[in-house]
C-alpha positions as CSV (number, residue, x, y, z in Angstrom):
1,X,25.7,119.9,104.3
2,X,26.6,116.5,101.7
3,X,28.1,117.8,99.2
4,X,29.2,115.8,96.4
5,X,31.7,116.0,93.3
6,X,32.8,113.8,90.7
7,X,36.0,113.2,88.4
8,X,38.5,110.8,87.0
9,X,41.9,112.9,89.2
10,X,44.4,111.4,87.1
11,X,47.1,112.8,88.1
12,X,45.5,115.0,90.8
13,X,46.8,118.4,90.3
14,X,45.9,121.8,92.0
15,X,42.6,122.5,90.3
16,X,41.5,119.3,91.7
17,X,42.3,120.7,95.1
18,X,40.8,124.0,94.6
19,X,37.5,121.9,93.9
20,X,38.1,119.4,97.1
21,X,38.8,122.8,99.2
22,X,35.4,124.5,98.3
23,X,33.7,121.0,98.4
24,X,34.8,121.1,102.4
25,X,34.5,124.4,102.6
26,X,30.4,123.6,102.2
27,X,30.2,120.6,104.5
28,X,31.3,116.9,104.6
29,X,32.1,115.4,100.9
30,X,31.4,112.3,98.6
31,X,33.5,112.1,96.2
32,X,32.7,109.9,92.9
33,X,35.5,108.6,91.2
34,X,34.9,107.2,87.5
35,X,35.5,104.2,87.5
36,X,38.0,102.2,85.1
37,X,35.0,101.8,82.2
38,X,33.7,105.1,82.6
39,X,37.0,107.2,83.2
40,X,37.4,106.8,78.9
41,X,34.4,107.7,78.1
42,X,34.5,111.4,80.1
43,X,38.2,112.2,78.4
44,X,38.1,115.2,75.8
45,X,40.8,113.4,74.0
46,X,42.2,109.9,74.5
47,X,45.1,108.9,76.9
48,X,46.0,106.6,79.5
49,X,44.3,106.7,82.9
50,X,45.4,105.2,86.2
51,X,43.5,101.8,87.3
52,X,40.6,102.9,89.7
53,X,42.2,101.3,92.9
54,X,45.7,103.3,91.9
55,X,43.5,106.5,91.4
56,X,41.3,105.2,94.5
57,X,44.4,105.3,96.8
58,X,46.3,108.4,95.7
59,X,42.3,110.7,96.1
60,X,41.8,109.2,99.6
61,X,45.5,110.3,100.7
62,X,44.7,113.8,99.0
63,X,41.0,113.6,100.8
64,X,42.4,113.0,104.5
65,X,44.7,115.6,104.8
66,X,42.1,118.1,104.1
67,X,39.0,116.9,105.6
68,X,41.4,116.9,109.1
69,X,42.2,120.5,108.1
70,X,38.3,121.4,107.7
71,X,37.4,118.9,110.7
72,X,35.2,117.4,107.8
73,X,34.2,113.6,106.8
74,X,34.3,112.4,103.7
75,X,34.3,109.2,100.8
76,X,34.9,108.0,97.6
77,X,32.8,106.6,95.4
78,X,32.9,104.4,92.4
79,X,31.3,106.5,89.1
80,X,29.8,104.1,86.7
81,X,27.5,106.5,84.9
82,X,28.0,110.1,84.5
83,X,25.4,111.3,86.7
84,X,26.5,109.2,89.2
85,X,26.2,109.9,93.3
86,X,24.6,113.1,92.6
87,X,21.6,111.9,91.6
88,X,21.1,110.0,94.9
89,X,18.6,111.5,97.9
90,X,21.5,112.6,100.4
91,X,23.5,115.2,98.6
92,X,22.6,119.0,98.6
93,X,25.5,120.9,97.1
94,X,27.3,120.0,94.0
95,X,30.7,121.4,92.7
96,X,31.6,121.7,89.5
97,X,33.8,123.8,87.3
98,X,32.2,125.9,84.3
99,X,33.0,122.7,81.8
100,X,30.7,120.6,83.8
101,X,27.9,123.0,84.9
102,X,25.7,121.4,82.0
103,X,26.2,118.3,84.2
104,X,24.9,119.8,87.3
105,X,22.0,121.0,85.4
106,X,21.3,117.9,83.9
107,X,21.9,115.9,87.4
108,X,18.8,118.6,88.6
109,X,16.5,117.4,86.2
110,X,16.9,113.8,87.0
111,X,16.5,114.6,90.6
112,X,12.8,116.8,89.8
113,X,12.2,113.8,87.6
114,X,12.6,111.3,91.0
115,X,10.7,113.9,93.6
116,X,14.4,115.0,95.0
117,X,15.3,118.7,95.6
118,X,17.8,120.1,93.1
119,X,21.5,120.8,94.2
120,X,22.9,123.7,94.9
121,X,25.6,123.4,91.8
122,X,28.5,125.4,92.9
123,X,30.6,126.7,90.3
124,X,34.3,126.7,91.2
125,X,37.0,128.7,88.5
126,X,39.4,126.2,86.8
127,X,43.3,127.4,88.0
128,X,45.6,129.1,85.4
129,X,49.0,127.4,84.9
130,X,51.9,129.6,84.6
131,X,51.7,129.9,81.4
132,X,47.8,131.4,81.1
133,X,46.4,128.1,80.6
134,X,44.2,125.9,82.3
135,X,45.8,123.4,84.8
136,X,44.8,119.6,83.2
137,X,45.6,116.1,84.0
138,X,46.0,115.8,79.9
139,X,48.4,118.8,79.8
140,X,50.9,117.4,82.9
141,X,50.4,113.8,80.9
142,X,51.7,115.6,78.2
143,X,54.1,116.9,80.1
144,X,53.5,120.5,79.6
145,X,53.0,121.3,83.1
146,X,53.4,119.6,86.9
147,X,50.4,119.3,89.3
148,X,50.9,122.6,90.3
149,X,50.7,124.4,86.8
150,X,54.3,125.2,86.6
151,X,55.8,124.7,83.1
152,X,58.0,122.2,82.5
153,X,60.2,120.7,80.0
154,X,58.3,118.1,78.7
155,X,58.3,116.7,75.5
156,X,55.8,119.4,73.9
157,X,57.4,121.9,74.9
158,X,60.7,120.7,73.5
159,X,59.2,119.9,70.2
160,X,57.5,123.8,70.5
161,X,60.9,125.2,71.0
162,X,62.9,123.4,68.2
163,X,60.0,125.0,65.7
């Protein structure tokens, strides 16, 4: 099965893997990486975000490791629209989190629109940090948490604890 997924993964954390895992889990992966316009755009609040070749480099280490593990291929993408690879003829799954399921719906419509089949849209759980919360790129940025959702002693935190 092609399965495809997209994201900006920056810094790639452990909910990202959870979502690579299930991706190769399904069959061999394509995965679209937003690209340094689009990556912006798709942020719930505004912060820095790794040039795409930095980003580019760092997913394709992550990527290799597993897809030996699951004896899968895979590739990355550039994103330069939201809809991006998904709305493309090869791709039959798509993995998403519940945040993005609207996306996958929306990616379905374009592909009836075009004579395509619609995607299986696979719904993977966002990982809890330690402290309940939703692992993030913007929360280890912040310096809340580390890639694995472990809290840390970042600068929110401090200023949480002197209140």
């Amino acid at each position: 099965m092609d399965v495809a997924l997209g994201g900006t993964f920056d810094p790639i954390h452990d909910g990202h893997r959870r979502l690579f895992r299930r991706g190769f889990e399904l069959g061999d992966l394509t995965v679209g990486l937003t690209s340094d316009d689009l990556a912006p755009e798709t942020r719930h609040e505004p912060r820095y975000v790794r040039p795409f070749e930095e980003r580019q480099a760092k997913l394709r280490g992550e990527l290799a490791e597993m897809a030996a593990t699951y004896d899968r291929e895979f590739a990355v993408r550039k994103l330069t629209e939201p809809t991006g690879i998904a709305v493309e003829p090869p791709f039959e799954a798509l993995v998403v989190t519940p945040e993005t399921q609207a996306g996958g719906e929306r990616i379905n419509r374009i592909r009836r629109e075009r004579g395509l089949d619609p995607l299986e849209i696979v719904v993977v759980e966002r990982l809890l940090a330690d402290d309940g919360e939703i692992i993030s790129s913007t929360r280890i940025v912040r310096g809340e948490i580390d890639e694995h959702g472990h809290v840390t002693e970042g600068p929110e935190n401090e200023r949480s604890a002197v209140r």
